[in-house]
PDB file with one MODEL, atoms N, CA, C and O in Angstrom:
MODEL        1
ATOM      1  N   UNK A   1      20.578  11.369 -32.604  1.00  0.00           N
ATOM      2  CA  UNK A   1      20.938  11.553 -31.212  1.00  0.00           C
ATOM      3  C   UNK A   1      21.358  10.208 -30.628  1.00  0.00           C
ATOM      4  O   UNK A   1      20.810   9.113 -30.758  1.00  0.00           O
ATOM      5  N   UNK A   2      22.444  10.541 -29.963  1.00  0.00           N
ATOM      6  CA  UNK A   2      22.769   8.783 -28.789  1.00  0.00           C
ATOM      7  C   UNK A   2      21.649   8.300 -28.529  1.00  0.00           C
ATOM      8  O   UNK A   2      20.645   8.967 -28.280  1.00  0.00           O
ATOM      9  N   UNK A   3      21.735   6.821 -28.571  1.00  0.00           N
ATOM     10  CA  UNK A   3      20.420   6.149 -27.990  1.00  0.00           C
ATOM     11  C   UNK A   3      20.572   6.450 -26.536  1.00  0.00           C
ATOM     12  O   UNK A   3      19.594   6.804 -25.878  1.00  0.00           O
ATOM     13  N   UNK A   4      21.664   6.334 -26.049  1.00  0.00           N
ATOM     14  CA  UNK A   4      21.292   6.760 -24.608  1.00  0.00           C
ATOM     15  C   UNK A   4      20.864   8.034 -24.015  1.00  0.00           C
ATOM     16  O   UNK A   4      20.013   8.156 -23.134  1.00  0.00           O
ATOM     17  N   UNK A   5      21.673   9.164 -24.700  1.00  0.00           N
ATOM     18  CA  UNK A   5      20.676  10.460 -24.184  1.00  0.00           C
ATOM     19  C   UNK A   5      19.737  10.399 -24.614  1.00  0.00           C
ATOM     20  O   UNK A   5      18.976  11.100 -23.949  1.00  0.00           O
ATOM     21  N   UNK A   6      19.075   9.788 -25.684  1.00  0.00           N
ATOM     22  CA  UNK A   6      17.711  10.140 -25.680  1.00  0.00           C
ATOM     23  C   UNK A   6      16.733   9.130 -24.304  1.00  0.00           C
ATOM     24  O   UNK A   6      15.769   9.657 -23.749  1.00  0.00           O
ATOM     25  N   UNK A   7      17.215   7.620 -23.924  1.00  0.00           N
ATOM     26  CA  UNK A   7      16.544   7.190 -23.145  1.00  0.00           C
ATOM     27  C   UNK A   7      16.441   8.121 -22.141  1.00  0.00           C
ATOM     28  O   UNK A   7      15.351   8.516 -21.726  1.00  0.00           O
ATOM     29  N   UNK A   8      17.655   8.553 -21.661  1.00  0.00           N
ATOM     30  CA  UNK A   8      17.844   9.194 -20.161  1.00  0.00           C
ATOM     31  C   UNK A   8      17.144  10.354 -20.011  1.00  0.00           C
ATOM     32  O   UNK A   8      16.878  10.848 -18.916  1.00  0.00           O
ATOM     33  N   UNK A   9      16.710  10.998 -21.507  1.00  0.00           N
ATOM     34  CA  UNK A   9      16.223  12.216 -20.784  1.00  0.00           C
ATOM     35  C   UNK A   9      14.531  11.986 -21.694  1.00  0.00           C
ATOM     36  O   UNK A   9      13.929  13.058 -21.621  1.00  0.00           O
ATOM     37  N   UNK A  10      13.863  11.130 -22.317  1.00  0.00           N
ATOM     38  CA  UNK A  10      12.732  10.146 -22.669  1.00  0.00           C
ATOM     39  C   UNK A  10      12.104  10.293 -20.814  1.00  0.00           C
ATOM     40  O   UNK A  10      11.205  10.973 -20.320  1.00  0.00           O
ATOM     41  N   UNK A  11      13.111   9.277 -20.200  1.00  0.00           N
ATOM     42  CA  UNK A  11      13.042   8.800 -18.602  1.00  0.00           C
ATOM     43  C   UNK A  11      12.533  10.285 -17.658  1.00  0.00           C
ATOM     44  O   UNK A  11      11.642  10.483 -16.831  1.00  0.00           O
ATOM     45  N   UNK A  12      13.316  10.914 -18.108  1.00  0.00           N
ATOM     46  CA  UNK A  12      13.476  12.209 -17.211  1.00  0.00           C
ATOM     47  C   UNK A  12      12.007  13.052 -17.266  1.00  0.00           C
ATOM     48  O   UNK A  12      11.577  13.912 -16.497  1.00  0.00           O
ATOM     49  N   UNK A  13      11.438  12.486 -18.431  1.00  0.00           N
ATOM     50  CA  UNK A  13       9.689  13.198 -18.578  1.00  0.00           C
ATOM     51  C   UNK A  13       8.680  12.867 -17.883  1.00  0.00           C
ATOM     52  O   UNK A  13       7.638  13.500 -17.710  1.00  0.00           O
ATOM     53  N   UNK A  14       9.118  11.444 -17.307  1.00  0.00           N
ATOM     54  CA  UNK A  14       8.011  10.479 -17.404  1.00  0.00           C
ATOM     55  C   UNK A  14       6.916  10.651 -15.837  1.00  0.00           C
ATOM     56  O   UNK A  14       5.804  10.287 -15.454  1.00  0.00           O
ATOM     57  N   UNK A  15       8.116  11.457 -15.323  1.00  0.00           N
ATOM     58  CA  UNK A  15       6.905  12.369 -13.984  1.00  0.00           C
ATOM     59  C   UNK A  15       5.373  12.826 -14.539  1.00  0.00           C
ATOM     60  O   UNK A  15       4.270  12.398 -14.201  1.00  0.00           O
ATOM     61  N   UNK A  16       5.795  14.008 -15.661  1.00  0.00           N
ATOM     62  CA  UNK A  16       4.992  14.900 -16.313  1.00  0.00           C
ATOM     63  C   UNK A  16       3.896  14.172 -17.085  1.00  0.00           C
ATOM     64  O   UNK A  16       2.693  14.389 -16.938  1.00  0.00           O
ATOM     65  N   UNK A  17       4.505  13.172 -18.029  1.00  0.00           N
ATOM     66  CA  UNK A  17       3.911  12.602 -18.798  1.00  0.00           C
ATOM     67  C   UNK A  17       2.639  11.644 -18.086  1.00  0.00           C
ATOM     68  O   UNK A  17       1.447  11.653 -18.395  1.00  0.00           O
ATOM     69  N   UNK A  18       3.441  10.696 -16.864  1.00  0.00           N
ATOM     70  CA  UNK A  18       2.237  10.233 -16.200  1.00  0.00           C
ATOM     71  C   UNK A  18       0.907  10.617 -15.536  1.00  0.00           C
ATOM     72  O   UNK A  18      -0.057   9.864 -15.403  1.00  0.00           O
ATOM     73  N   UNK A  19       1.029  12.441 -14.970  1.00  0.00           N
ATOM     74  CA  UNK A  19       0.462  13.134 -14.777  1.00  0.00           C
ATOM     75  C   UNK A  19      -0.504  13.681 -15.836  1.00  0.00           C
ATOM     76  O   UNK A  19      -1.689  13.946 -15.633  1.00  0.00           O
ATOM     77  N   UNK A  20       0.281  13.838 -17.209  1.00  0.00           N
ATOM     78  CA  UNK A  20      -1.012  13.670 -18.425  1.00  0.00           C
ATOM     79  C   UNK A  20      -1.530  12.935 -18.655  1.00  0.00           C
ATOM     80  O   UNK A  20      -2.622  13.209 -19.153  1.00  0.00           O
ATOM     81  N   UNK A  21      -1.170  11.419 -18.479  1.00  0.00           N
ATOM     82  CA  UNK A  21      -1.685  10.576 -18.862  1.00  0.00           C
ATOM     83  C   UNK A  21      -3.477  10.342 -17.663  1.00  0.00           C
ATOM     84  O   UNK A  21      -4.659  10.181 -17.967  1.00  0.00           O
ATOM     85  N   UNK A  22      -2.809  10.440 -16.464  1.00  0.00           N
ATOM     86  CA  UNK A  22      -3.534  10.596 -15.603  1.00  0.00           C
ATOM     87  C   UNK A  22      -5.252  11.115 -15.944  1.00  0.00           C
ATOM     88  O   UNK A  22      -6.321  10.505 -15.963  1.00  0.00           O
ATOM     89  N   UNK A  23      -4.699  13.122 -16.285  1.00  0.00           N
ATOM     90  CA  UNK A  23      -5.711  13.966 -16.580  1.00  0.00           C
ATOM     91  C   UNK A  23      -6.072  13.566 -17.729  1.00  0.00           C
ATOM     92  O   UNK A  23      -7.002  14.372 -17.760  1.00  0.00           O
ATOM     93  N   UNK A  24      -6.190  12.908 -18.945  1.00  0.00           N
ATOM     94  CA  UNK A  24      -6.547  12.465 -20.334  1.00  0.00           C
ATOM     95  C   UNK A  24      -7.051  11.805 -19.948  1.00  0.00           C
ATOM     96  O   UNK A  24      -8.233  12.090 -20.140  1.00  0.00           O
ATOM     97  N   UNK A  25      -6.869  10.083 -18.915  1.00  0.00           N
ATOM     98  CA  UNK A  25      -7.557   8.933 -18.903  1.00  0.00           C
ATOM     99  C   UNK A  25      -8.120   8.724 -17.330  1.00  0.00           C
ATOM    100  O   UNK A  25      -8.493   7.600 -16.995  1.00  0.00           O
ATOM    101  N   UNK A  26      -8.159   9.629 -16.559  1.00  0.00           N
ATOM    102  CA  UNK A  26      -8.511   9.598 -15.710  1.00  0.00           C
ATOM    103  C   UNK A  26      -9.596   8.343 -14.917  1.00  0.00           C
ATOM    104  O   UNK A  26      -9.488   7.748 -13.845  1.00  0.00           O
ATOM    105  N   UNK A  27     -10.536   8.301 -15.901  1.00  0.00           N
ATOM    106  CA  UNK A  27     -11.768   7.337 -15.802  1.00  0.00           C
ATOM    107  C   UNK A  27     -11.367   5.991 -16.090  1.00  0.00           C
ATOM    108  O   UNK A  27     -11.925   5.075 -15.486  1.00  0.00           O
ATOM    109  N   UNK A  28     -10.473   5.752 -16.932  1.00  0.00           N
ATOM    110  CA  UNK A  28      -9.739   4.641 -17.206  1.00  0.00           C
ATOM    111  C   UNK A  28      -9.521   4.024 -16.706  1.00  0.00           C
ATOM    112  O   UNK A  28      -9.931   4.414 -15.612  1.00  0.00           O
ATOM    113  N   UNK A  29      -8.714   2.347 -16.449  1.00  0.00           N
ATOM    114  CA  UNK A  29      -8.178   1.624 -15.299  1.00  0.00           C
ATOM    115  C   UNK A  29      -6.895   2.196 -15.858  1.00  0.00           C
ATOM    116  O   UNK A  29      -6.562   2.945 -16.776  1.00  0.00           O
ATOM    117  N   UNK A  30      -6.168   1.309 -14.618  1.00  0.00           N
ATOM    118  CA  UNK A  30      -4.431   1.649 -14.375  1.00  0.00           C
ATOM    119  C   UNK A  30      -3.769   1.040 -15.441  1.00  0.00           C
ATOM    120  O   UNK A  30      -2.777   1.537 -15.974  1.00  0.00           O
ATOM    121  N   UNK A  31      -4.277  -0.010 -15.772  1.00  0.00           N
ATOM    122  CA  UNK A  31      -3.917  -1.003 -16.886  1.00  0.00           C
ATOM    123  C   UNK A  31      -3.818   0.285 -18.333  1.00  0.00           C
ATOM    124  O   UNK A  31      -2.889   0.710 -19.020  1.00  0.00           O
ATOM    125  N   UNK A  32      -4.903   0.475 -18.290  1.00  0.00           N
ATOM    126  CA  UNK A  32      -5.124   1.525 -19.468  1.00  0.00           C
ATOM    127  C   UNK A  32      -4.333   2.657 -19.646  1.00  0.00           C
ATOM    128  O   UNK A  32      -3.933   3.245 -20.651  1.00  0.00           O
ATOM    129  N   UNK A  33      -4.220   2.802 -18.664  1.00  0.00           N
ATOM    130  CA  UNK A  33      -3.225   4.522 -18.535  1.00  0.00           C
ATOM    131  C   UNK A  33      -1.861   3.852 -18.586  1.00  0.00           C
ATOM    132  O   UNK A  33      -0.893   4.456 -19.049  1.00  0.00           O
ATOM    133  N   UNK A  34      -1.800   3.021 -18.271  1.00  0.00           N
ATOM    134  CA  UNK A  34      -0.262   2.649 -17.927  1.00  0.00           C
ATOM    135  C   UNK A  34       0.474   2.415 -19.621  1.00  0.00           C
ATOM    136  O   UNK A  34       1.399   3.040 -20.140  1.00  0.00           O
ATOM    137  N   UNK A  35      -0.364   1.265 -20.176  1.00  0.00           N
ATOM    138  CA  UNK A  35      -0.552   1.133 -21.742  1.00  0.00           C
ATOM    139  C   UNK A  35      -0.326   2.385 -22.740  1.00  0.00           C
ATOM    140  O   UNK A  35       0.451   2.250 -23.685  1.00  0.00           O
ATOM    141  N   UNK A  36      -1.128   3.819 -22.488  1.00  0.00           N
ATOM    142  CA  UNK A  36      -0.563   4.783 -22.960  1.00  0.00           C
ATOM    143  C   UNK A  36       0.527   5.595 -22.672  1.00  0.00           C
ATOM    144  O   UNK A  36       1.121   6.296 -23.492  1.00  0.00           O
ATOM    145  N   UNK A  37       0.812   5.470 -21.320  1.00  0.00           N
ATOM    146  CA  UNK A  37       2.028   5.863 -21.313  1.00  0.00           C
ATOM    147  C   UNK A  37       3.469   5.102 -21.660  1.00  0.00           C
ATOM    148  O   UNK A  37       4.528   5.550 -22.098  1.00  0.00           O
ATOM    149  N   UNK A  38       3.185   4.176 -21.397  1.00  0.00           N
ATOM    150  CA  UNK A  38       4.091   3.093 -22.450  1.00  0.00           C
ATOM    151  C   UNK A  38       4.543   3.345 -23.442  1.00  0.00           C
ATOM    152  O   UNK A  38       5.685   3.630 -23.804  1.00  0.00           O
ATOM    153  N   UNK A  39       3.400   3.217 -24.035  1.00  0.00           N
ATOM    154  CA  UNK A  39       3.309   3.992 -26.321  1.00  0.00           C
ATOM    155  C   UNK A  39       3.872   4.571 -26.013  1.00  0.00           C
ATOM    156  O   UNK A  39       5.048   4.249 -26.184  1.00  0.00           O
ATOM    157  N   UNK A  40       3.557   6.264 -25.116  1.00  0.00           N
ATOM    158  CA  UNK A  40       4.396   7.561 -25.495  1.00  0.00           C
ATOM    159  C   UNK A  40       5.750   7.270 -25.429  1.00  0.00           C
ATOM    160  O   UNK A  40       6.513   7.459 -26.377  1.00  0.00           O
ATOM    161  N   UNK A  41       6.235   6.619 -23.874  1.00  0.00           N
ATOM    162  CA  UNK A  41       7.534   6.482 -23.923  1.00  0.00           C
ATOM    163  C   UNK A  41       7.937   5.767 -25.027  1.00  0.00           C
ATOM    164  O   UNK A  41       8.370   6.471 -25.938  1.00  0.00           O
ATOM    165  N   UNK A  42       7.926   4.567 -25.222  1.00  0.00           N
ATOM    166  CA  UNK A  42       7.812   4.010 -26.079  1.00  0.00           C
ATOM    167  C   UNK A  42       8.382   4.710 -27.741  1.00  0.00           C
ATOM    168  O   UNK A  42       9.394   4.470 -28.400  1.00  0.00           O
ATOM    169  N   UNK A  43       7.361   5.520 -27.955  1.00  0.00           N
ATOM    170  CA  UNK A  43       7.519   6.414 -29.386  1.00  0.00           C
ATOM    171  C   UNK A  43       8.494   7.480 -29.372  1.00  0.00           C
ATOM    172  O   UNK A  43       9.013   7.928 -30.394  1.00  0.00           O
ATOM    173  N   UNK A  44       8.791   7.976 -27.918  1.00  0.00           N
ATOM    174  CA  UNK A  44       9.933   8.936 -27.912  1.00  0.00           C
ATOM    175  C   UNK A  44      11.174   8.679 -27.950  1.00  0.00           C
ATOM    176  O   UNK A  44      12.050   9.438 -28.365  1.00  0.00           O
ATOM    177  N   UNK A  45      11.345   7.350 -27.421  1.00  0.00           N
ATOM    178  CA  UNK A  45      12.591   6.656 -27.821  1.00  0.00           C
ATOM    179  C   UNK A  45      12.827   5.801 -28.725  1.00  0.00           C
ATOM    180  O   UNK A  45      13.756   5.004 -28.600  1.00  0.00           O
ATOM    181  N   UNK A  46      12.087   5.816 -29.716  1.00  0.00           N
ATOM    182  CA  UNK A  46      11.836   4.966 -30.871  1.00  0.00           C
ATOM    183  C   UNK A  46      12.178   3.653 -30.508  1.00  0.00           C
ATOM    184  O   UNK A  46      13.240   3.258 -30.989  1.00  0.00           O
ATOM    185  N   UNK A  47      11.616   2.940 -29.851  1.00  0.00           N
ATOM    186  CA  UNK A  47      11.953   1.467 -29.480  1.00  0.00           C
ATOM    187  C   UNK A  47      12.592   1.007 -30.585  1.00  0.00           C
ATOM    188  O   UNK A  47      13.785   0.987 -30.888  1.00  0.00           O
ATOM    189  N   UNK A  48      11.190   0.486 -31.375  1.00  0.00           N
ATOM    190  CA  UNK A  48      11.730  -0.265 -32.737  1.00  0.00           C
ATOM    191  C   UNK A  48      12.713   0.070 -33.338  1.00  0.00           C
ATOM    192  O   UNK A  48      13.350  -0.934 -33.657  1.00  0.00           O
ATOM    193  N   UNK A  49      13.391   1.399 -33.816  1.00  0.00           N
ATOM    194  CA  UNK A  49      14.633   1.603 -34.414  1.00  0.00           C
ATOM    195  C   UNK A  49      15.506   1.361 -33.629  1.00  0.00           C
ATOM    196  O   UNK A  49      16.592   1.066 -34.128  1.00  0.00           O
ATOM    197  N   UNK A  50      15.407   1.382 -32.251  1.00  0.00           N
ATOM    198  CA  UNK A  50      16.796   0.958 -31.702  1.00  0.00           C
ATOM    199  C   UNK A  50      16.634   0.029 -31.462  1.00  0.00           C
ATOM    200  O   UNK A  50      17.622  -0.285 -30.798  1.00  0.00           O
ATOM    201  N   UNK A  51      15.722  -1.144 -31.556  1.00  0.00           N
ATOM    202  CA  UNK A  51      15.828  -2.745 -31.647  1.00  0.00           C
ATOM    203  C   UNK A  51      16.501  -3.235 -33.007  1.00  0.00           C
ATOM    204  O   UNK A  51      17.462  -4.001 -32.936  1.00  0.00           O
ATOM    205  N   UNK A  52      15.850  -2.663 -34.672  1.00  0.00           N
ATOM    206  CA  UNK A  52      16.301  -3.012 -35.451  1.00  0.00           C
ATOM    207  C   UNK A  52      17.795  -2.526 -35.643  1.00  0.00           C
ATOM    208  O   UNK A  52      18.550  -3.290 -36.244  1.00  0.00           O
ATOM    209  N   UNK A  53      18.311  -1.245 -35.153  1.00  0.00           N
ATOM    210  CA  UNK A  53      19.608  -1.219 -35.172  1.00  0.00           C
ATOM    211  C   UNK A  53      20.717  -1.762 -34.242  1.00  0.00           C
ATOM    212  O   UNK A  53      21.882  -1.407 -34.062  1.00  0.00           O
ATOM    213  N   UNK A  54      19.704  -3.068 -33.541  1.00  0.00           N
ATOM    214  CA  UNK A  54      20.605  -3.320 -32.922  1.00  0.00           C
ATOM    215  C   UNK A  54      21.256  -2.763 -31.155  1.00  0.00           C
ATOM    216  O   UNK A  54      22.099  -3.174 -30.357  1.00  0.00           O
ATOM    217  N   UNK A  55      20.147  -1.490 -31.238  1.00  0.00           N
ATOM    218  CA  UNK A  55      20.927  -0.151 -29.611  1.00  0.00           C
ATOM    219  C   UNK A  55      19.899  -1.018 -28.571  1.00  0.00           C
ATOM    220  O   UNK A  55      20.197  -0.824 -27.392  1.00  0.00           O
ATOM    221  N   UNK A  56      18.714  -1.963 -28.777  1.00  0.00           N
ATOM    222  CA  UNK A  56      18.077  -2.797 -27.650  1.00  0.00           C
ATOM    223  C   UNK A  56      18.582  -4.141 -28.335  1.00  0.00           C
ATOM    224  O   UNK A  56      18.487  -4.310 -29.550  1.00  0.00           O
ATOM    225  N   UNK A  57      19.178  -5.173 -27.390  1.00  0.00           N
ATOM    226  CA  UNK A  57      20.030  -6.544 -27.661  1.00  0.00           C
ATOM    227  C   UNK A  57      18.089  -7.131 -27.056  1.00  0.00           C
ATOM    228  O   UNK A  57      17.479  -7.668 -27.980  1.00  0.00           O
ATOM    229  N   UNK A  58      17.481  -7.054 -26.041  1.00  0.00           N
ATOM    230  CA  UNK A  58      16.279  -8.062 -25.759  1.00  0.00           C
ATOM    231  C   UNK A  58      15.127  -6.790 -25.630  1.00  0.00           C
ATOM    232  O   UNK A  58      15.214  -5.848 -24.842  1.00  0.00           O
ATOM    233  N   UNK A  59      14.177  -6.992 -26.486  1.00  0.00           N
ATOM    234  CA  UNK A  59      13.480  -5.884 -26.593  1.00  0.00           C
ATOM    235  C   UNK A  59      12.467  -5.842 -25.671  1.00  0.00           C
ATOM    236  O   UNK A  59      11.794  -4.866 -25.337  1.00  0.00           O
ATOM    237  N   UNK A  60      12.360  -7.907 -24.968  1.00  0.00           N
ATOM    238  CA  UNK A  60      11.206  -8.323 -24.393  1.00  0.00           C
ATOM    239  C   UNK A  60      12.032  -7.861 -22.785  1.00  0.00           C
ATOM    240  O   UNK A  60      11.268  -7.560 -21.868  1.00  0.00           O
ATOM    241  N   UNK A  61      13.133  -7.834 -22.587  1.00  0.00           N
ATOM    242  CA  UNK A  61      13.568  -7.195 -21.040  1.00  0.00           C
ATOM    243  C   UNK A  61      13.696  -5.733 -20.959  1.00  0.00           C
ATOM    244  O   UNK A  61      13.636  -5.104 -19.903  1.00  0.00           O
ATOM    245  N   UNK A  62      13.887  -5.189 -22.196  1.00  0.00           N
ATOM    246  CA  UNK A  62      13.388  -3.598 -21.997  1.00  0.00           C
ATOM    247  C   UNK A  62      12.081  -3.078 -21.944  1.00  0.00           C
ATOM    248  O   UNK A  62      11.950  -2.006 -21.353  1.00  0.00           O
ATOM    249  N   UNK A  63      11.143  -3.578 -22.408  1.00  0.00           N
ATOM    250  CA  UNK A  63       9.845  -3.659 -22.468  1.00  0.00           C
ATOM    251  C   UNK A  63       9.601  -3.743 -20.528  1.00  0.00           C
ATOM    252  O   UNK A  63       9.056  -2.966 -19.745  1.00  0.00           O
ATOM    253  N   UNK A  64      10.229  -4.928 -20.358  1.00  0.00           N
ATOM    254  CA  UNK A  64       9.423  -4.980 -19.063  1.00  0.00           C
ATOM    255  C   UNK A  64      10.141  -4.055 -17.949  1.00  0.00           C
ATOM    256  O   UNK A  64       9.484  -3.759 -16.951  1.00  0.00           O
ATOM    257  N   UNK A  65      11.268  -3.660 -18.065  1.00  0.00           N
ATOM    258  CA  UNK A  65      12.056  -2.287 -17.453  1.00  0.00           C
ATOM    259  C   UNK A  65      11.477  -1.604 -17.561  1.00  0.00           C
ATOM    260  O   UNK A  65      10.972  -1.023 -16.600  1.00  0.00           O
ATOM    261  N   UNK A  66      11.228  -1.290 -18.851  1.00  0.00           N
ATOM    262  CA  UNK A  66      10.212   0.209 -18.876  1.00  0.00           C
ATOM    263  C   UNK A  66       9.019   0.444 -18.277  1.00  0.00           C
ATOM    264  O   UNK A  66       8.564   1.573 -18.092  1.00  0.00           O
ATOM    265  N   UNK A  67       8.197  -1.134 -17.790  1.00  0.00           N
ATOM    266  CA  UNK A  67       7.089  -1.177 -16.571  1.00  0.00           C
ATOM    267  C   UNK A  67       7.330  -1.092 -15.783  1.00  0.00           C
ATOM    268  O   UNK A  67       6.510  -0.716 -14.945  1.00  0.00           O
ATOM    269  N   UNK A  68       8.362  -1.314 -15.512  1.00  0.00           N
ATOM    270  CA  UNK A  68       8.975  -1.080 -13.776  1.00  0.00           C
ATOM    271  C   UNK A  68       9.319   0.071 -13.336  1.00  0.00           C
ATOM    272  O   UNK A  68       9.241   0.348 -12.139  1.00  0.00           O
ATOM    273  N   UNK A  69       9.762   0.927 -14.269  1.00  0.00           N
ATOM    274  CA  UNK A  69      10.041   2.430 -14.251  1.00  0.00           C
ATOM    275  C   UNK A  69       8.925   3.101 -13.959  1.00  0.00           C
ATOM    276  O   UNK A  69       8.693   3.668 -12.891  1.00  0.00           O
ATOM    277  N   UNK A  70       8.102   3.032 -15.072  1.00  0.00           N
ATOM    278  CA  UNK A  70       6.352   3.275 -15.138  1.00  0.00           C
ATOM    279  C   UNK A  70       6.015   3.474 -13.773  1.00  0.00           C
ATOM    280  O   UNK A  70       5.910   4.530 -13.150  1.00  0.00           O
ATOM    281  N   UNK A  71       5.789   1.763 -13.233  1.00  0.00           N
ATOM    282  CA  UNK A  71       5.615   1.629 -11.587  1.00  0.00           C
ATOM    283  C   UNK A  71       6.063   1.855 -10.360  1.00  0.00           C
ATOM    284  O   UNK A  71       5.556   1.558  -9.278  1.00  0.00           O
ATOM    285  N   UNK A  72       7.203   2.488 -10.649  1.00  0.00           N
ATOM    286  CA  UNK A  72       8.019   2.947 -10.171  1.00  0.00           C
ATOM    287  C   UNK A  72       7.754   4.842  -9.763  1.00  0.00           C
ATOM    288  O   UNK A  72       7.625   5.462  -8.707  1.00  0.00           O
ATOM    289  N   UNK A  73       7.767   5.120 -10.803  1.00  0.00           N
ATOM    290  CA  UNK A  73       7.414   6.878 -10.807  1.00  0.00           C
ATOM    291  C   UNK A  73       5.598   6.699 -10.439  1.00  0.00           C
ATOM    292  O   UNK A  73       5.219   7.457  -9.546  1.00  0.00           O
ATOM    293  N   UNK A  74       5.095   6.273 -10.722  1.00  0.00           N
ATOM    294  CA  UNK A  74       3.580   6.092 -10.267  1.00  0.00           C
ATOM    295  C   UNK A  74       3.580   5.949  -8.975  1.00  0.00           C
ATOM    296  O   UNK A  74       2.897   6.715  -8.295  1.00  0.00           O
ATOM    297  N   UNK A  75       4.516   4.713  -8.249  1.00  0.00           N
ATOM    298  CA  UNK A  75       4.007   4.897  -6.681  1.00  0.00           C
ATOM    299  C   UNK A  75       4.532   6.119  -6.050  1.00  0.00           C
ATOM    300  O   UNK A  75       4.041   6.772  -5.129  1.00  0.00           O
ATOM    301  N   UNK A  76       5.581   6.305  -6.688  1.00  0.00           N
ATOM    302  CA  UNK A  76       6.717   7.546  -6.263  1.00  0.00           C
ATOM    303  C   UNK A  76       5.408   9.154  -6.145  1.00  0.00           C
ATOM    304  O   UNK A  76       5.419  10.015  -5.266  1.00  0.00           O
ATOM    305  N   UNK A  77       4.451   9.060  -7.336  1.00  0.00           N
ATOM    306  CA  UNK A  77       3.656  10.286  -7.435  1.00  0.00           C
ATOM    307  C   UNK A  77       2.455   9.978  -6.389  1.00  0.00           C
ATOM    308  O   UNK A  77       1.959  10.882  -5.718  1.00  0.00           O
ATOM    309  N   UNK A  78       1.956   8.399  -6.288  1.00  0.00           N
ATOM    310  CA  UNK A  78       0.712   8.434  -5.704  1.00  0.00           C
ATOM    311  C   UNK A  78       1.539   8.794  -3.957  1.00  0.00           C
ATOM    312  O   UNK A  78       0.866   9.324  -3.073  1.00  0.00           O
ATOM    313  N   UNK A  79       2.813   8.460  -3.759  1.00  0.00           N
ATOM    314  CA  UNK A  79       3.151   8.402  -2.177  1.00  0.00           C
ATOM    315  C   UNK A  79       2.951  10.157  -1.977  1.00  0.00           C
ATOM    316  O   UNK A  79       2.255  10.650  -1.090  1.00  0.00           O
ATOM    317  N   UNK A  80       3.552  10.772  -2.777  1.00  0.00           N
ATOM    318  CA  UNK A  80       3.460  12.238  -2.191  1.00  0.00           C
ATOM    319  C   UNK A  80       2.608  12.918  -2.252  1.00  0.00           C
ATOM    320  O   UNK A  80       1.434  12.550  -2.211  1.00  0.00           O
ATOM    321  N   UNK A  81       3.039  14.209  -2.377  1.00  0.00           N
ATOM    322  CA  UNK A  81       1.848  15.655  -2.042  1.00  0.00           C
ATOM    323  C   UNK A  81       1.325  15.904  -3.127  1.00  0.00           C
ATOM    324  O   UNK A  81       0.269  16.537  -3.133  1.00  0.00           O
ATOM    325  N   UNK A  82       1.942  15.459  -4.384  1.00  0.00           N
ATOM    326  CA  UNK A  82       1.693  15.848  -5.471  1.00  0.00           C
ATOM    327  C   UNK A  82       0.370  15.361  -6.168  1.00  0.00           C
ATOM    328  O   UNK A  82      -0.263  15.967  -7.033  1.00  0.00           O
ATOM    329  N   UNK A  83       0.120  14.276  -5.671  1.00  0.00           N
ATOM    330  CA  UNK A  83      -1.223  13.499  -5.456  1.00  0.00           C
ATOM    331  C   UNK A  83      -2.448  13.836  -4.866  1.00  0.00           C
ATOM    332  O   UNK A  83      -3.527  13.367  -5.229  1.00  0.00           O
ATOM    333  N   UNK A  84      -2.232  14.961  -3.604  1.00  0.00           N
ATOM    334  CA  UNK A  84      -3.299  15.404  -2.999  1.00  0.00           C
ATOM    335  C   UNK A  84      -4.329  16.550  -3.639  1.00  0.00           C
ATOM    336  O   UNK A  84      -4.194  17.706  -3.239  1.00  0.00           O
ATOM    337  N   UNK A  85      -4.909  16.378  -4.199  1.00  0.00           N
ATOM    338  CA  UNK A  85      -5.425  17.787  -4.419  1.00  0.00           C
ATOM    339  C   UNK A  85      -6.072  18.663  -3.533  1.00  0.00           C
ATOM    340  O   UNK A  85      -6.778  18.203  -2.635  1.00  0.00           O
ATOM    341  N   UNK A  86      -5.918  19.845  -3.677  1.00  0.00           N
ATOM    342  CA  UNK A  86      -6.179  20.775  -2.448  1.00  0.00           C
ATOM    343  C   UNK A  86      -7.487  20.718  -2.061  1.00  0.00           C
ATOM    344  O   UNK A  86      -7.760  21.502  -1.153  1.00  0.00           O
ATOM    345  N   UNK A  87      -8.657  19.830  -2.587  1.00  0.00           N
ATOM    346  CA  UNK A  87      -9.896  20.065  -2.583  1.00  0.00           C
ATOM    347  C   UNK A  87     -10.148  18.954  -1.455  1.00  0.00           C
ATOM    348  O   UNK A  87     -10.868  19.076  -0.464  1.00  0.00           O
ATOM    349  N   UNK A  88      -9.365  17.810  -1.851  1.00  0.00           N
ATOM    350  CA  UNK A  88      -9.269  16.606  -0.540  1.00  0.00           C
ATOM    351  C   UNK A  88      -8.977  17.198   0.637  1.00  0.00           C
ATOM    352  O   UNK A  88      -9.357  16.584   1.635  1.00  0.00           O
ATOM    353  N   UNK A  89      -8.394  18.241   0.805  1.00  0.00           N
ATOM    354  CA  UNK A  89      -7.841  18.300   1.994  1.00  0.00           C
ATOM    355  C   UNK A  89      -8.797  19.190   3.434  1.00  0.00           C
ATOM    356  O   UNK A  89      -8.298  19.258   4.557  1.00  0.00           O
TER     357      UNK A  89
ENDMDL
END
């Protein structure tokens, strides 16, 4: 598959995925959860093969994109409704 459709739609999970990551590590720090969701993304877009082939040119500025994304969809979930659970309310 294109390295790029697979990033773009890897990206396109990462609502869902943080939300599992969430319910799995719940007790965890942020550090921790954040770390596994990393891996996952991480493993779905096969980093390493598209570093060794060459499809990532700096693996150490995609790496840190991909935290920013991370942090990105995280504040994006903690700002909304999707965050509230009905029991808080």
């Amino acid at each position: 598959m294109d390295f790029l459709k697979l990033f773009l739609r890897s990206i396109s999970l990462l609502p869902s995925l943080i939300q599992g990551v969430e319910a799995l590590y719940g007790a965890k720090s942020g550090a921790q959860k954040k770390d596994a969701a990393l891996a996952v993304i991480g493993s779905s877009i096969n980093v390493a093969d598209a570093v060794s082939t060459k499809q990532i040119a700096d693996s150490t500025k995609f790496t840190a994109g991909l935290n920013l994304i991370v942090d990105g969809v995280v504040e994006c979930l903690n700002a909304s409704i999707w965050s509230k659970s009905p029991a808080a309310e």
